[in-house]
N, C-alpha and C positions, 0 to 999 in steps of 0.2 A: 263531448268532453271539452272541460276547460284548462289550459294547462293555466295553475294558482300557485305555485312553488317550486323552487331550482332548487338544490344545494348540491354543494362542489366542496370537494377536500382531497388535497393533492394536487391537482390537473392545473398542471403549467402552471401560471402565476398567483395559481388560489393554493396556496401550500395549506395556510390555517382553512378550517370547514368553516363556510360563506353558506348561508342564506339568502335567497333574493325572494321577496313574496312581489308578489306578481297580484297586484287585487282588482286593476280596473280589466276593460277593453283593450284598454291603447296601455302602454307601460316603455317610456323612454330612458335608454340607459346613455349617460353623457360623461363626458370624460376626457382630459386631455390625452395627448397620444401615447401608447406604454403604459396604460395602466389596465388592459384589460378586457376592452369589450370585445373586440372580437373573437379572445377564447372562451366567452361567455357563449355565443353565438356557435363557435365550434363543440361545444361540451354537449349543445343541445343536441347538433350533426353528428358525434360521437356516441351519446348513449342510445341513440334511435337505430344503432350499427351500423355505421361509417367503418369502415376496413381498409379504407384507403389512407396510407401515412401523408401523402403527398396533400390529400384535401383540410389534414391539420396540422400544414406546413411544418412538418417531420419528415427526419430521416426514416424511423421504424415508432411502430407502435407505440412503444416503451418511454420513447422521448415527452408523449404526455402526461407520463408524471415526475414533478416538481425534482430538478438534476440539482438544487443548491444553489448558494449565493455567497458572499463575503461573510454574510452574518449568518446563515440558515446553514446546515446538513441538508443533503440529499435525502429524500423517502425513498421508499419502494413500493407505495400503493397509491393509489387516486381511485377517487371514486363519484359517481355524478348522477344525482335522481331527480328524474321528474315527478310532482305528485301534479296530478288532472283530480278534476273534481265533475265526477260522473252520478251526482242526485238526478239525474232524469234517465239515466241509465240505457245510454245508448251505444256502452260499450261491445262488442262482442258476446255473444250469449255466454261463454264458461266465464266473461267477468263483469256484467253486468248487474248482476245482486251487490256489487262493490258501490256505495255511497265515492268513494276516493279509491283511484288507481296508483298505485307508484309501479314506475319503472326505473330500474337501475343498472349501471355495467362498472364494477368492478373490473383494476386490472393490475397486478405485482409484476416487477420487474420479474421475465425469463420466466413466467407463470401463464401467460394467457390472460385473456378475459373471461368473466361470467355475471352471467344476465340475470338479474331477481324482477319477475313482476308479483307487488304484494309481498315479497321478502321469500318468494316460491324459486328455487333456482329454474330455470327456463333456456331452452335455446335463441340462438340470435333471430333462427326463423319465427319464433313465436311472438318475439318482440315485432316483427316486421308483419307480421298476419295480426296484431292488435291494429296498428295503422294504414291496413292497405284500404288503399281508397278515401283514403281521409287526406292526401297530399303530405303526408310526413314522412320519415322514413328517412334514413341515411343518402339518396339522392331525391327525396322528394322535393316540389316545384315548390311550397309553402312555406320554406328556410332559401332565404333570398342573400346568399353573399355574395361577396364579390366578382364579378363579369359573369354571373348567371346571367342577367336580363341579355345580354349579348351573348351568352351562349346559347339560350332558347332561340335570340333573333335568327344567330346562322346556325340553328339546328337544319339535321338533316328529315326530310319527311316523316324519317321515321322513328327518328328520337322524338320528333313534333308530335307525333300521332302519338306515342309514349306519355308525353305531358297530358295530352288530350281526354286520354283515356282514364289517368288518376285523375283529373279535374272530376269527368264523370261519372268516377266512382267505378266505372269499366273494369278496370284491374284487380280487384280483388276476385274476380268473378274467371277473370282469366286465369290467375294464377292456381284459383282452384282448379279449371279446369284440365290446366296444366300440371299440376298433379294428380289430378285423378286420371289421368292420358299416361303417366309415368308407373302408378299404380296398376291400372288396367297393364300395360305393358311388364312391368315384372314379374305380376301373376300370372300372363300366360305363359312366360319364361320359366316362371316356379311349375307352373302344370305341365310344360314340356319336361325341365328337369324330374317332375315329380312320375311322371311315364315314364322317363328311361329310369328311374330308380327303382322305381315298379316293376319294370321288364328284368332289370339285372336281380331283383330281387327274386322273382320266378324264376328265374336262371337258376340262382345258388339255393332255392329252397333244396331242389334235388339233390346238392351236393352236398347240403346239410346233414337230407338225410341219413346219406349210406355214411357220411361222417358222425351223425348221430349213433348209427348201426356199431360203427367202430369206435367212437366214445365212450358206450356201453359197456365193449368187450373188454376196452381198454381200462373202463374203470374197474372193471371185474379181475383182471387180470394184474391191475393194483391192489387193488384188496388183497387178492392173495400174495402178492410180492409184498406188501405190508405185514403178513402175517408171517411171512417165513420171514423177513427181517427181524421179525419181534423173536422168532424163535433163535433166529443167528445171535442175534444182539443178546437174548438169555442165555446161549451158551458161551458165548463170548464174555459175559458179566461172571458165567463161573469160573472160566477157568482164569480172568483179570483178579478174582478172588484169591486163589490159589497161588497165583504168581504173585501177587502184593502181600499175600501171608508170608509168604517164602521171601521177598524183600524186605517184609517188615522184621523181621528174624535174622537177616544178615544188617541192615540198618540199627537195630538195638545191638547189634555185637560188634558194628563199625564203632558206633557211639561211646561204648565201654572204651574199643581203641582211643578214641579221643581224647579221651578224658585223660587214660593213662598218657600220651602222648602231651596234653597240654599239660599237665603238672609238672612233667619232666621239661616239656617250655620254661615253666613259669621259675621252675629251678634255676634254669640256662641265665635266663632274664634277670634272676637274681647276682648269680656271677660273673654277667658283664657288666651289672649297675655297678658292682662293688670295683671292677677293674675301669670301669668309667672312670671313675671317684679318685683313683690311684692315678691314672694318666692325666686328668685336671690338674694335682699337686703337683707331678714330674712339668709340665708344661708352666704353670705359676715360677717354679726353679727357676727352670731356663730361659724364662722369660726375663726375671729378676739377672743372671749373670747375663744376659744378652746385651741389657742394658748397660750395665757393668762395664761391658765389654767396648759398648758403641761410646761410652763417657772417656776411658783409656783413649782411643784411639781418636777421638779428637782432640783433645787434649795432644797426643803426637802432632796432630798434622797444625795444630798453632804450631808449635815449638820449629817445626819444620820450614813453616811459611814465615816465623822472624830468622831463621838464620841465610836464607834464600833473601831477605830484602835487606839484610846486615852485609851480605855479597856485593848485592846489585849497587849497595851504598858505598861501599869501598871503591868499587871501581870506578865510581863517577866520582868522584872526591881525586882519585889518584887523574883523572885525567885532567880535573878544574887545578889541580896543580900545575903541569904543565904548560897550561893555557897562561897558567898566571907567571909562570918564570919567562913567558914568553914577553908577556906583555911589560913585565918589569923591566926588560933588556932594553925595549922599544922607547919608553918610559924614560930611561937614564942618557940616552942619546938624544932625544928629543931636548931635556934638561939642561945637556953641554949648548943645545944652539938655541935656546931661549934664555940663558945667562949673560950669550954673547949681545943680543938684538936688545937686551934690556940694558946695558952697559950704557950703549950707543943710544938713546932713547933718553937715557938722565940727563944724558950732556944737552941735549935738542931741550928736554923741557925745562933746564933752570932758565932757559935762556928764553923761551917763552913766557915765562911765570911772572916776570917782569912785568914783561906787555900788557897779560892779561887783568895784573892786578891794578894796573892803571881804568883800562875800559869797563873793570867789572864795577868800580868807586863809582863812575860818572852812567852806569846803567841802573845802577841801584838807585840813585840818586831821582832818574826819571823814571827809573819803575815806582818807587812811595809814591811820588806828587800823582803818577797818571792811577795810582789805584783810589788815592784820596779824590781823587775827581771822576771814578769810574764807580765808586761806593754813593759818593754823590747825585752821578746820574742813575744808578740803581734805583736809588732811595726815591728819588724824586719822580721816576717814572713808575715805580709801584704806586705812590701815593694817585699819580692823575691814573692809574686803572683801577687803583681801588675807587676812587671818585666817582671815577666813568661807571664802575660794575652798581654801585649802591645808587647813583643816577638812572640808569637803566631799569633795576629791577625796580626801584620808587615807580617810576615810567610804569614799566608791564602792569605793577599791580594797580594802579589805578586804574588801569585801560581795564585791569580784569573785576574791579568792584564795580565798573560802570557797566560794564556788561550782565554783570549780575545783578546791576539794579535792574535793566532792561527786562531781563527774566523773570525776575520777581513781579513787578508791573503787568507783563503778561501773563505770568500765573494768578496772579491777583485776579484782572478781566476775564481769565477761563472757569478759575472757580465761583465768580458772582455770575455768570452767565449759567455754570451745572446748577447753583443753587436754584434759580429762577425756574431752569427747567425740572428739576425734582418739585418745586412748589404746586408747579402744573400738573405733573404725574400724581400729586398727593389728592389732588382735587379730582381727577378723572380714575381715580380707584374707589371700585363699587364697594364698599362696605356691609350693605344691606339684604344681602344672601342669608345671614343667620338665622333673621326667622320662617326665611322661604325652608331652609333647611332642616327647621324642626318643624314644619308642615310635614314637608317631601318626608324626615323619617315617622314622624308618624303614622303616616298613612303605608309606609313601606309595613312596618311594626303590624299595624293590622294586618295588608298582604299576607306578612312570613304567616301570621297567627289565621288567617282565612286559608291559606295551602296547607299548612298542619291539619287545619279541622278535615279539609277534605283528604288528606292523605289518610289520618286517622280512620274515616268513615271508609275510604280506600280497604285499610287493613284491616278495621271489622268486618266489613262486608268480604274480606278477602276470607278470613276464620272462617264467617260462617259459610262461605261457600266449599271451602275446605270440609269443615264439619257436614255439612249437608253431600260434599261429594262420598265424603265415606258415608252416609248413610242410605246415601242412593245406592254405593256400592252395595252395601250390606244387604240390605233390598233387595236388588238386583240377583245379589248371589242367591239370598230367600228364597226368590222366586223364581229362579231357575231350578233348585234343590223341590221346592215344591210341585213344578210344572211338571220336573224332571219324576216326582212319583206319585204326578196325577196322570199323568202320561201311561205310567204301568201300571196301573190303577186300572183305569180305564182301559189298557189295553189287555192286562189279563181277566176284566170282568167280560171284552167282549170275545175273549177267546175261551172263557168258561161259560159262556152260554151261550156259543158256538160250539160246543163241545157237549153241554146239554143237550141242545136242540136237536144233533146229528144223531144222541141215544135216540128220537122222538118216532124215528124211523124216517122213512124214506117218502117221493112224493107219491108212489102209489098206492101207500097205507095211510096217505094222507087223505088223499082221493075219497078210499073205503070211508073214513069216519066221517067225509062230509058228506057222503050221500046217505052215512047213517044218523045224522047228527048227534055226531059222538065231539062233544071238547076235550080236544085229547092237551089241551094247556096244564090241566091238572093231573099231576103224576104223582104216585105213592112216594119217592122218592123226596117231593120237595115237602111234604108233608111231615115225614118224618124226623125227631131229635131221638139222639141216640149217645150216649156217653162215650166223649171220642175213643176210647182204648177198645170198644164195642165196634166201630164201625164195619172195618172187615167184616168181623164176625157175623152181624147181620149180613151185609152185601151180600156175602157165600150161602149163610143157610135161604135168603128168598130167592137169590137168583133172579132170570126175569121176572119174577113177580113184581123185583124194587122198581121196577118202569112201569106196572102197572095204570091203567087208564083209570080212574076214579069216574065213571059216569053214570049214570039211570041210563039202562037201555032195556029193550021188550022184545021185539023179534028181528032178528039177521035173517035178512035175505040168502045170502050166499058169505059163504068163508073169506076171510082178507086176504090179500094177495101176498101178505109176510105172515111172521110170527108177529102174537101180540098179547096180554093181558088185559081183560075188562073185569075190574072190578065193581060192584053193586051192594052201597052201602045202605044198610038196612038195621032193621031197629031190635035184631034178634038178640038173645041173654050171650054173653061174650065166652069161649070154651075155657073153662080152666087144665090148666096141665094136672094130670093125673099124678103122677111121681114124684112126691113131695121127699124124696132122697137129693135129686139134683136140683140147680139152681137151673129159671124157667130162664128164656131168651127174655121175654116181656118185662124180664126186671132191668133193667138195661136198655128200653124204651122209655122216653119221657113224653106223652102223649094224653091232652086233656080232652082231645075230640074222641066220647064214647064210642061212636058208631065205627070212627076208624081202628080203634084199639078192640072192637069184633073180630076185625078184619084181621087183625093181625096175628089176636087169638088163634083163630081157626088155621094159619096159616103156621102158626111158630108154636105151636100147644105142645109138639112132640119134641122139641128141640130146646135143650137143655145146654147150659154154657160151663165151661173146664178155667175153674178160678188160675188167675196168674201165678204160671211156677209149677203149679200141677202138673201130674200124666194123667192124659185119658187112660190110663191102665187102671188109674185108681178109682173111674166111676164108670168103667164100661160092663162092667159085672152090673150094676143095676140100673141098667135100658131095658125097658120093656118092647116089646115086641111094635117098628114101626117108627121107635124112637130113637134120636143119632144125638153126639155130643157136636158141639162146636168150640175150637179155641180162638185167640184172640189173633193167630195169623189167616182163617176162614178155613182153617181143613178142621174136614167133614168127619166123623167117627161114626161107625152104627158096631153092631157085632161081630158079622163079617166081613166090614168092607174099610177103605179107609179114601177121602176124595180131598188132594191135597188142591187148596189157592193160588193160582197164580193169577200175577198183572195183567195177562192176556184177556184174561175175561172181557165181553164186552160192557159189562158194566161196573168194571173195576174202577173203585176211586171215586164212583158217581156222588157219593152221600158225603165225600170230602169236598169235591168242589162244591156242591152245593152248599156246604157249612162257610167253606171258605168266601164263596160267591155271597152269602149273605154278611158276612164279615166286610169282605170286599164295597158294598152295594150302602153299608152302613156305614162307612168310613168316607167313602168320597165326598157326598154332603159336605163334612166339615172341613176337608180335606180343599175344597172347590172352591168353600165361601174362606178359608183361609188365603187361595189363592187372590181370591177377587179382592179382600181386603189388602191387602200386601201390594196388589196394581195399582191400586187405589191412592194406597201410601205413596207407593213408587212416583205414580202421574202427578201426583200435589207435591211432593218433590222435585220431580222434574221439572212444573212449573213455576216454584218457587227459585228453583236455580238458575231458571230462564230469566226471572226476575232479578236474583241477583246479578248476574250476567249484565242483563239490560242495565241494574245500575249501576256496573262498576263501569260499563261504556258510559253512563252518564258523568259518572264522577271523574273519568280521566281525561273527556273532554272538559267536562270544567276546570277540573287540573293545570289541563294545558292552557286554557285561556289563563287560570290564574296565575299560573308560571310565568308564561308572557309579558302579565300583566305587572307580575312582582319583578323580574328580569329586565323589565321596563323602568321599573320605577328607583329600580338597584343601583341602573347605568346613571339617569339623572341623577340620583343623591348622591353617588362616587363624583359625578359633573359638579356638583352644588359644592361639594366636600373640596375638591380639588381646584372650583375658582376660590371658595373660599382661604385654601392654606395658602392657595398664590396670590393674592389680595393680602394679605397678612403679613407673608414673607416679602411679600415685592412692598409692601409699607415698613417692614423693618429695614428691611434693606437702605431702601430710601432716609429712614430717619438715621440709622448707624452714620451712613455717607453723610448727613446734612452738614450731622456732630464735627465730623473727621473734619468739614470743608470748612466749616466754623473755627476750629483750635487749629487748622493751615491757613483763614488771615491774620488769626491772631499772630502766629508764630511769623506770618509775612510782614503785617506791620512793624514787630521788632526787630527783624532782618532789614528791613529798609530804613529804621531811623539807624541802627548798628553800623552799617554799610555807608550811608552819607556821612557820619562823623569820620569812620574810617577812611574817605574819600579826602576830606578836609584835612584832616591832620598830614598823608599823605601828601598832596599841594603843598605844606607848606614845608613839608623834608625836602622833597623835591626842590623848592626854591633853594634854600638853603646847600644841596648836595649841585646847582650850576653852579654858586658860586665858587664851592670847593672845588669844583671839576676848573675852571675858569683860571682861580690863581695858580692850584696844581699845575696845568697844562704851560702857562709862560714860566714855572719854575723849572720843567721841562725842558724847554726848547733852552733855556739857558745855559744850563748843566750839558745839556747836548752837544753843544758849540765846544764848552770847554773840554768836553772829553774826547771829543773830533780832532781837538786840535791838541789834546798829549800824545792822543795815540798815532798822531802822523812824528812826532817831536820821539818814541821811544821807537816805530819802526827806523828812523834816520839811523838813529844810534847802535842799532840790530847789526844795520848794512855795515 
């Protein structure tokens, strides 16, 4: 076997289901680190029944499938199949008719695993007896990971000899034997248990028995304890009869109570509604004067609560009185000695008033001049900082449009350098995928329309295998229904002529006729037609004569060793019945062989048949002497006597089965060749289904290849489709941007002529705003001086 395909879904880092086909010898799987191959390698170690978490670096089982990511949810199932490709068929004998093996191990989280070979669920050990001896296997030598080669080097002897022997092929052969060692060993444990189960069992037969003895009695002794219960329980139902008459009799006169009793309720009920009704208005009343009541009584307790703070006001009024006669007293003495101090106080300030109106002349006079020189140096020092502020900011913003040319300049150089590189980009985008892509979908367009025809042929062939499986059904059941009564057919014709035969006699009367050469094949009985409501009635009047032997015979040696009849037919005038009153037996005989209808004559001339419904009472008055009536159930009538039919006879029924046996013997024929046809049917159906079969295996592997094939050609035209929109959009993009970087010099070259004129004009405010800063500042420093020197000239005058 060749292993030709993996697939993984779920298991650790293969979350989506992965296909790996596997087609040469050799098959390299590459990759940078993290992304996978070693759990490839493990999946293989895993579904071959690996049981050890520790060998697929997990904590427990469960951990191999797929726990989530930032972007992914967690699953709860993984699942991992090898398909081998076994056309030379050197699988194991139960899977060797397999063209292709899969093996598979399912596993859900807190579920266990389970093993599919073929999609067969299977145990773990079946999967490891597919590969014994072949080096695979959950520790087999032929899966090479990591520090194996160094665990075989320092293997022990006899893990060495372990390796050795699956190399060999040794161990599969062992492990059988080693089971059949484990086998043989629980069957003689089973056949030891099965002897002492055996001996305990002859123990307890004995105790069965005489429990048997007393099961009997005791069912007997139920029986009758069931029948006196039946009888207690029916006197028990009569006198329950009695006493529920006699309850039902005080229950219909409790009832009548009831009734009277609840009308006289329903009265009651009347006349508390009505006093209901009466106590709602009384309560409405008093509810209304309650109110009433509670409106009065606030009303009091305002009037209450202003005459209580008309109190509380009096008395603080009468004491703010006092306070104030107090203060009045204090007030007026106070009065007498600031009258005095003010007296004294006029005299002091006429005589100041002089003085001061001298110093105040000569302060005034140097306060105007030093404010007129202090307005001056105001004026003049706002003017040099308004200079200096309209100088400075001139300053800033020059410094800040040259900066801004600076940036413009460099915006300028970054947008002709992205231009250049979009030029490039424009020229290294493939354009010419469109008509690769109306190739690729056309040929896709076939694909889909090539997988249709064969899904279609799929679904015909599926109808008529449908169609053809019911008809095989149908068939089938036919011929089972037919088999089934060719069957009793066949088997009641050999058990009626085994039941012939046995009439024939025995082998010692068989003997007799061959040493007389008598053919005793030919019997009276198979000879004769007789109208079935007749049958009996013949049977009973020949009696054995109906087993008669029909032969030519001349002289008997000696007497047969049974009873027996030899008749000898011959060519004599045939007896007519005499007593043309009754109806003869021979009319009632359907028989065109003369010579036997002699025979019969002579034998039934005197025996006369009793029409259906009649009594012999009404034809036995005219029997003549010798002659008997016969009815249609075989009893016998004569004058004196009367010989009633029964089944027992030994030739009862004989002239039935043989009608029946000819019946029987007529039917099967068509009965046979129906069946043969109908197999016939059956086997060319079966063939023909065989054949559909075979071609729906044809068409699903073409299928699959065509799926492949289209599923192939799907992914390129999505690839075709998808450089092409990106080619398109990454060329829009590009030309939007060109646009955008095209109308950004524009708008830079009139930013930068805008900006140097605004630079220029600036310069020459600038100049203009030093020279104002310039004469401002010595206007300045002038006014400075002067007002330095009032304001030492008005502190003098202060002191």
């Amino acid at each position: 076997m060749r292993l030709i395909q993996l697939k993984l879904a779920g298991f650790k880092s293969f979350v989506d289901p992965t296909t790996i086909q596997l087609q040469g010898q050799r098959v390299g799987i590459v990759g940078p680190n993290g992304c996978g191959k070693s759990n490839i390698m493990e999946s293989v170690k895993w579904v071959l029944g690996e049981s050890s978490a520790k060998e697929m670096r997990s904590e427990n089982m469960d951990s191999v499938i797929f726990n989530g990511s930032e972007n992914r949810k967690p699953i709860s199932r993984a699942s991992v199949e090898l398909i081998f490709d076994n056309s030379l068929g050197k699988a194991p004998t139960e899977w060797s008719q397999y063209a292709e093996i899969s093996v598979k191990r399912v596993i859900e989280r807190e579920k266990g695993s389970t093993y599919y070979i073929n999609n067969l669920a299977v145990r773990r050990k079946d999967v490891a007896d597919l590969f014994l001896g072949t080096g695979l296997g959950g520790r087999g030598y032929a899966i090479i990971g990591q520090n194996t080669i160094s665990q075989i080097i320092e293997a022990k002897p006899e893990e060495l000899r372990n390796y050795l022997e699956e190399a060999a092929g040794v161990s599969k052969y062992k492990e059988r034997r080693r089971e059949t060692e484990f086998r043989l060993r629980d069957t003689r444990e089973n056949l030891s248990r099965i002897q002492d189960v055996l001996n305990e069992i002859i123990q307890q037969i004995a105790k069965l028995e005489s429990q048997a003895v007393i099961a009997t009695k005791y069912n007997e002794l139920t029986e009758k304890h069931k029948f006196h219960q039946a009888q207690v329980w029916v006197l028990k139902k009569r006198d329950a009869s009695i006493v529920w008459k006699k309850h039902q009799s005080q229950v219909d006169k409790l009832v009548n109570e009831l009734e009277q009793q609840t009308a006289a309720l329903r009265k009651i009920e009347a006349e508390v509604e009505t006093l209901r009704q009466a106590h709602i208005d009384a309560s409405d009343e008093i509810n209304k004067n309650q109110a009433s009541f509670y409106e009065i009584n606030a009303e009091v307790s305002n009037i209450e609560n202003n005459i209580r703070n008309q109190n509380e006001l009096l008395e603080r009024s009468k004491k703010e009185l006092i306070e104030i006669e107090t203060n009045l007293t204090k007030n007026e003495e106070d009065q007498l000695k600031y009258s005095k101090d003010i007296k004294e106080s006029d005299i002091e300030k006429i005589s100041l008033s002089e003085l001061y109106k001298i110093k105040e002349e000569n302060f005034n006079a140097l306060k105007s001049s030093i404010q007129l020189v202090e307005v001056q140096y105001l004026t003049s020092t706002e003017q040099f900082n308004q200079a200096a502020n309209q100088f400075q900011s001139t300053q800033e913003k020059i410094n800040l449009e040259k900066a801004t040319i600076d940036f413009i300049h460099k915006t300028e150089e970054e947008t002709n350098a992205r231009i250049t590189f979009l030029n490039n980009e424009i020229s290294n985008i493939d354009l010419t995928g469109q008509s690769e892509l109306e190739e690729k979908e056309n040929d896709l367009a076939d694909k889909r329309l090539h997988v249709k025809n064969i899904e279609s042929k799929i679904d015909e062939n599926k109808s008529l295998t449908e169609d053809l499986e019911e008809e095989i059904d149908t068939l089938r059941q036919h011929q089972i229904e037919i088999q089934k009564e060719l069957s009793q057919i066949e088997g009641e014709i050999k058990t009626l002529l085994q039941i012939q035969d046995d009439t024939q006699g025995n082998e010692s009367l068989k003997s007799w006729t061959s040493q007389h050469n008598i053919n005793t094949s030919n019997r009276l009985w198979e000879k004769l037609k007789i109208k079935t409501e007749w049958v009996t009635a013949i049977e009973s009047a020949l009696g054995v004569k109906l087993n008669a032997i029909l032969a030519q015979y001349e002289t008997i040696s000696h007497r047969p060793p049974a009873s027996m009849v030899l008749a000898n037919l011959n060519g004599s005038h045939p007896y007519k019945p005499k007593n043309t009153k009754l109806n003869s037996a021979l009319d009632v005989i359907e028989i065109s062989d003369p010579l036997l209808m002699n025979l019969l004559s002579e034998w039934l001339s005197s025996c006369y048949i009793i029409p259906k419904g009649e009594s012999y009472k009404n034809f036995i008055g005219n029997l003549e002497q010798g002659e008997f009536l016969v009815n249609q159930q075989g009893d016998i009538f004569t004058k004196n006597s009367v010989s009633f039919y029964g089944k027992d006879a030994s030739l009862s029924g004989i002239l039935l089965r043989q009608e029946r046996l000819k019946v029987l013997q007529e039917k099967f024929p068509s009965i046979d060749k129906n069946y043969k046809d109908v197999s016939k049917k059956l086997n060319e159906a079966q063939l023909q289904l065989n054949n559909y079969e075979e071609q729906v295996d044809s068409f699903n592997d073409e299928l699959k290849e065509a799926l492949n094939d289209f599923h192939q050609t799907e992914i390129e035209v999505e690839k075709t489709q998808q450089s092409i929109v990106y080619a398109n959009e990454r060329l829009n993009n590009i030309t939007n941007e060109q646009n955008e970087l095209k109308a950004k010099l524009t708008q830079i070259e009139i930013d930068k002529t805008t900006k140097s004129n605004l630079i220029l004009n600036l310069e020459n405010d600038a100049l203009q705003l030093l020279e104002q800063k310039t004469s401002s500042e010595e206007i300045k420093k002038r006014h400075e001086l002067e007002y330095e020197s009032a304001k030492k000239q008005v502190n003098e005058a202060e002191i």
